[in-house]
C-alpha positions as CSV (number, residue, x, y, z in Angstrom):
1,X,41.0,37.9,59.7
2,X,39.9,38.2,63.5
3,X,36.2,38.5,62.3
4,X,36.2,35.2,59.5
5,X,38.0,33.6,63.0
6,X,35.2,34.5,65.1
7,X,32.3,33.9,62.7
8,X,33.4,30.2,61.9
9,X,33.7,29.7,66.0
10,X,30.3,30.9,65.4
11,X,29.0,28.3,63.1
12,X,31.0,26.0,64.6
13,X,29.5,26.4,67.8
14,X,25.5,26.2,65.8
15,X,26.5,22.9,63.8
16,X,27.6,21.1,67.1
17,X,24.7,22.1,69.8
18,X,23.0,18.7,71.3
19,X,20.2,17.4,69.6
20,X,16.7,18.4,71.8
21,X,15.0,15.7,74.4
22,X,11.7,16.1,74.1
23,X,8.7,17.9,71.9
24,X,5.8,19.8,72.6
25,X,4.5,23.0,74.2
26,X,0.9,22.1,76.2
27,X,2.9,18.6,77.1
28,X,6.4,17.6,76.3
29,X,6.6,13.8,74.9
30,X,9.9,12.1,74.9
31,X,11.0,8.7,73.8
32,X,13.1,6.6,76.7
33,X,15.1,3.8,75.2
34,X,14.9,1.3,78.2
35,X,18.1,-0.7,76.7
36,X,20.5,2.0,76.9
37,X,18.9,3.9,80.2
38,X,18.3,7.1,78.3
39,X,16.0,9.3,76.2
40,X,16.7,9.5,72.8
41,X,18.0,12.7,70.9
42,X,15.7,14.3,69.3
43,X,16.6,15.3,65.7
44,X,14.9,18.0,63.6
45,X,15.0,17.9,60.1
46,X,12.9,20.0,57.8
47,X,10.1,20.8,60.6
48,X,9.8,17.5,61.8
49,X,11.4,15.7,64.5
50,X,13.0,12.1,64.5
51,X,14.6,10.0,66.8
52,X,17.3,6.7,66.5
53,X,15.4,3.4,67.4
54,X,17.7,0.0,68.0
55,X,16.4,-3.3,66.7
56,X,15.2,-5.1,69.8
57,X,15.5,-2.4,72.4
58,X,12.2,-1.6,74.4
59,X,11.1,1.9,75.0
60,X,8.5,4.4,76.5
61,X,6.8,7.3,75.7
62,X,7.7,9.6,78.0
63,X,4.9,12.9,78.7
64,X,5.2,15.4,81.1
65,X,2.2,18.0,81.4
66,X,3.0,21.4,81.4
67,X,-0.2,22.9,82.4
68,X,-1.7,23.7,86.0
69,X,-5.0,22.2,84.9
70,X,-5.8,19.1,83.4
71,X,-4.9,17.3,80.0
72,X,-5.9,14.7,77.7
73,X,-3.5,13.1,75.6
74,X,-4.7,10.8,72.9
75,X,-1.7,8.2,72.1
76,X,-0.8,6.6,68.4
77,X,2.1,4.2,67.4
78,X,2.6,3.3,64.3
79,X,-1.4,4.6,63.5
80,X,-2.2,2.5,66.1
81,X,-4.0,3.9,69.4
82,X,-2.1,2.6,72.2
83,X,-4.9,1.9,74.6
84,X,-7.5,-0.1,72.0
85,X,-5.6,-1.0,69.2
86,X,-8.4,0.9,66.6
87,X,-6.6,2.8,64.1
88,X,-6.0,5.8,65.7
89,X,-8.2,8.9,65.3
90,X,-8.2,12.0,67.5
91,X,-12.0,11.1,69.1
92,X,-10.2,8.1,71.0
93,X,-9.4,7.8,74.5
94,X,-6.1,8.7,75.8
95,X,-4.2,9.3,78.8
96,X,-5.4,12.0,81.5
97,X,-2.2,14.0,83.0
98,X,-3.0,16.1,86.5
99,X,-1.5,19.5,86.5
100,X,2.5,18.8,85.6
101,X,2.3,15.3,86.1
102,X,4.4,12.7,84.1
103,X,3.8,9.1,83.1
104,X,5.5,7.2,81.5
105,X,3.8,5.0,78.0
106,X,5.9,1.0,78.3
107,X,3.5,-0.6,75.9
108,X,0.4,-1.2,74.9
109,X,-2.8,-1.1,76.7
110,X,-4.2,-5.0,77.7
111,X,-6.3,-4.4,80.9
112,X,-5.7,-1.8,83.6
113,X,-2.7,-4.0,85.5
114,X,-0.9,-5.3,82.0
115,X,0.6,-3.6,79.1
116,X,2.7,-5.6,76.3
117,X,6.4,-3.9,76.0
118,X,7.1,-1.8,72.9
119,X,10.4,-2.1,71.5
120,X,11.9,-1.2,68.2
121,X,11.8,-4.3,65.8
122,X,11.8,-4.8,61.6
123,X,8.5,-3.4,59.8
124,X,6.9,-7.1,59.5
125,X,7.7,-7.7,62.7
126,X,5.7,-4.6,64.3
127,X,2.3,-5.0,65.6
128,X,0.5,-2.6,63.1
129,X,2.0,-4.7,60.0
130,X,1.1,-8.0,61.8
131,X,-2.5,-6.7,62.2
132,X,-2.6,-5.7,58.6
133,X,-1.8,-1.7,59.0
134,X,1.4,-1.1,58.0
135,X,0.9,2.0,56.2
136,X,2.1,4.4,59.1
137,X,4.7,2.8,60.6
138,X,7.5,4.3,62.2
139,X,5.4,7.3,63.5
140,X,4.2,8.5,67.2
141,X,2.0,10.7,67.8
142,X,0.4,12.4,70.6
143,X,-2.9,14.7,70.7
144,X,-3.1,16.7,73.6
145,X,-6.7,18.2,74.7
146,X,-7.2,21.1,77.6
147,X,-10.3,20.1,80.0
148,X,-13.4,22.3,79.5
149,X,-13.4,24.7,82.8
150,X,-16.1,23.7,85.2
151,X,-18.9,26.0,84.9
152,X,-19.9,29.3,86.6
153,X,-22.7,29.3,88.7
154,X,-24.5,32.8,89.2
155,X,-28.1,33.2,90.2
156,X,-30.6,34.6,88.4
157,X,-34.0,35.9,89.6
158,X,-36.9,32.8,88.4
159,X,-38.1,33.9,84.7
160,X,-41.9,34.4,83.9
161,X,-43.9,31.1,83.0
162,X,-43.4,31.5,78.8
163,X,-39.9,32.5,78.8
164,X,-39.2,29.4,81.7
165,X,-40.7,27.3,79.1
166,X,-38.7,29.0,76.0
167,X,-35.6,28.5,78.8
168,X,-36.4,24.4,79.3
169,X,-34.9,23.9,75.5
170,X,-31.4,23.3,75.3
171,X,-29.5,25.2,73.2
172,X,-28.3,23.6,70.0
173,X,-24.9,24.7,70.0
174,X,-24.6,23.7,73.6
175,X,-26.0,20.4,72.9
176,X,-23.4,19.8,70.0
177,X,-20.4,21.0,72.4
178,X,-21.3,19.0,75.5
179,X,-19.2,15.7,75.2
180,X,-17.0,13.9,77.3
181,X,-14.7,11.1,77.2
182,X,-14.2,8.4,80.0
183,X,-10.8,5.9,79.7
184,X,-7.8,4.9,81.7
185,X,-5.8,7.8,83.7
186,X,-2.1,7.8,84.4
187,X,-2.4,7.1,87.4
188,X,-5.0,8.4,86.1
189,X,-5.9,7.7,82.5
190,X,-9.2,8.7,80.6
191,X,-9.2,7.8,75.2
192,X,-5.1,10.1,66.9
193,X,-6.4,10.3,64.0
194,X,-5.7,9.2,61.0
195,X,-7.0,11.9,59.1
196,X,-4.8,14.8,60.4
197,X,-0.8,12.6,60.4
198,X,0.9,11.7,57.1
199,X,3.2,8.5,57.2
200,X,6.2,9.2,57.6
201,X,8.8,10.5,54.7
202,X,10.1,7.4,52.6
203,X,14.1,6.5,52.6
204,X,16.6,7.4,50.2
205,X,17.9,3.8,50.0
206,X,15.6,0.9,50.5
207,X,16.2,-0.7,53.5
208,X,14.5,-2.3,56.4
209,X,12.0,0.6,58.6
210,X,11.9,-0.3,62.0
211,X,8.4,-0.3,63.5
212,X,7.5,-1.0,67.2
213,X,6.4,-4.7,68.4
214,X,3.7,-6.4,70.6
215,X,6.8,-7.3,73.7
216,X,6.8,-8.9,77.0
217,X,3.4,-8.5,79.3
218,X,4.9,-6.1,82.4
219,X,3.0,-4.2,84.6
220,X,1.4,-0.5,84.5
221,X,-1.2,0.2,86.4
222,X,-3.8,2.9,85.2
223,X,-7.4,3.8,86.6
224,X,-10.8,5.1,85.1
225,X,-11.9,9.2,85.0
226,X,-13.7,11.2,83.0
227,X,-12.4,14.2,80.9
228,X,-14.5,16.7,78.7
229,X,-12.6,18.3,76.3
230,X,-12.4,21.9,76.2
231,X,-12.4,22.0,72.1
232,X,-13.0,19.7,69.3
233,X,-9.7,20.0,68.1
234,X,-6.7,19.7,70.2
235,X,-4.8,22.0,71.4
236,X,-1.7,20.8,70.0
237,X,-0.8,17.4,68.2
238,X,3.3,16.3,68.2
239,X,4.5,13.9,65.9
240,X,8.6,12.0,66.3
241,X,9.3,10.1,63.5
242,X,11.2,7.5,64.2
243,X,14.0,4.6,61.9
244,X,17.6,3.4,62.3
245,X,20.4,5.5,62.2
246,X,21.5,4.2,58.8
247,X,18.0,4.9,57.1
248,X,17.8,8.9,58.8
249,X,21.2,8.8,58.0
250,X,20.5,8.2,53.9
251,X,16.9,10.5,54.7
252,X,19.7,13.4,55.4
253,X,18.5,13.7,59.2
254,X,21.6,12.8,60.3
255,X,24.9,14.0,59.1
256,X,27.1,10.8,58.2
257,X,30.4,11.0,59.4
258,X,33.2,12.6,57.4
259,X,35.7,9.4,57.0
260,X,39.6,10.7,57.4
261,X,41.7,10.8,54.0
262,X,45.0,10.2,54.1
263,X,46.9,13.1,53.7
264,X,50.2,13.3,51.1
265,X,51.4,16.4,54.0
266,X,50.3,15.2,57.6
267,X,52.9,17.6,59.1
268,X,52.3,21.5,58.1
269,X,54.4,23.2,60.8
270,X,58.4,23.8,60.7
271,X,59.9,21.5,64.1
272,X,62.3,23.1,66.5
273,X,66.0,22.0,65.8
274,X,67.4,19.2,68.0
């Protein structure tokens, strides 16, 4: 009996742990309601992560970089990029983070003083369905590229005249891999594709998705840099999925709550005598 008592304390303990804040391994991305003054729990549900968005309440994307060196972190929202408002594909500009920097994503891109606010709003409503995209709505994604290391410079002795000549043609493969990207930075920023997400996984019941509007004009400053990328791919790409609690709650993301039953024997225990 001790042991069934101590394994349901168990499960108990597993069914109730705190939903995680943010996702990712080269960066972690969060989302930061702005309304409520808090980042949003992230849920997990079949390998993919989701998060509770409020009709009308602004947020950010939140990134963090967890690398000494540089990153690159290409930003989509709703299959949108956030900095040109293309339909976003991983060769985009994005973001550039300095070794464990954070910034903080309130909206999207206008100039490098402006941004218009996200904020959680009805599918027609959202900026991709009002610019005729609203195919991926209710999906952020980030792809997150390592900078190319600087090169090594080691002397060699001067080459004889036919193989300098042999030596003057560049290199095909190294012609193919030598590319760089210039956009905003976070502080520094420097510019996800549609070919790699899929939208995100229709509702149970039919009801409203949320998507992400075209807010307020605030401020957020950003400059130019210049970022190579260390591969063609990136190094990691995270994807939140995000709709209202009812909708994750019918998706089976969430668990509803159990409603109390009346009960024909409330009391169980004998009382002590008067």
């Amino acid at each position: 009996m001790k042991n069934l008592i101590a394994l349901a304390a168990v499960l108990l303990a597993a069914c109730t742990l705190p939903p995680a804040a943010a996702v990712g391994g080269v960066a972690d991305i969060a989302i930061y309601d702005r309304a409520q003054k808090r980042t949003l729990p992230v849920y997990v549900h079949e390998g993919r992560h989701y998060v509770v968005g409020r009709p009308g309440n602004e947020y950010e994307i939140r990134m963090r970089n967890r690398q000494h060196g540089d990153i690159l972190t290409v930003v989509s929202v709703d299959g949108v990029n956030v900095l040109t408002g293309d339909t976003a594909d991983w060769d985009q500009g994005g973001y550039v983070l300095g070794g464990h920097q954070g910034f903080g994503i309130k909206g999207w891109r206008k100039s490098l003083d402006r941004v218009a606010a996200f904020y959680f709003t009805a599918l027609p409503d959202s900026y991709a369905a009002r610019t005729g995209r609203p195919d991926h709505v209710g999906v952020i994604g980030v792809a997150v590229y390592r900078k190319k290391p600087e090169p090594v410079v080691r002397y060699t002795p001067s080459p004889a005249p036919r193989a300098e000549a042999e030596a003057e043609a560049p290199s095909p493969s190294l012609a193919r891999d030598e590319r760089s990207d210039a956009g905003p930075a976070a502080d520094s920023a420097a510019g996800m594709g549609g070919r790699s997400q899929a939208g995100a996984p229709e509702p149970v019941q039919k009801s409203a998705r949320l998507g992400t509007g075209h807010g307020r004009s605030e401020t957020s400053t950003v400059t130019y840099t210049e970022f190579e990328r260390a591969t063609a791919m990136p190094a990691e790409v995270i994807t939140i999925y995000y709709d209202s609690y009812r909708n994750l709650v019918a998706q089976g993301v969430i668990r509803a709550p159990s409603m109390a039953r009346p009960q024909p024997f409330p009391v169980h225990f004998v009382p002590d005598p008067r």
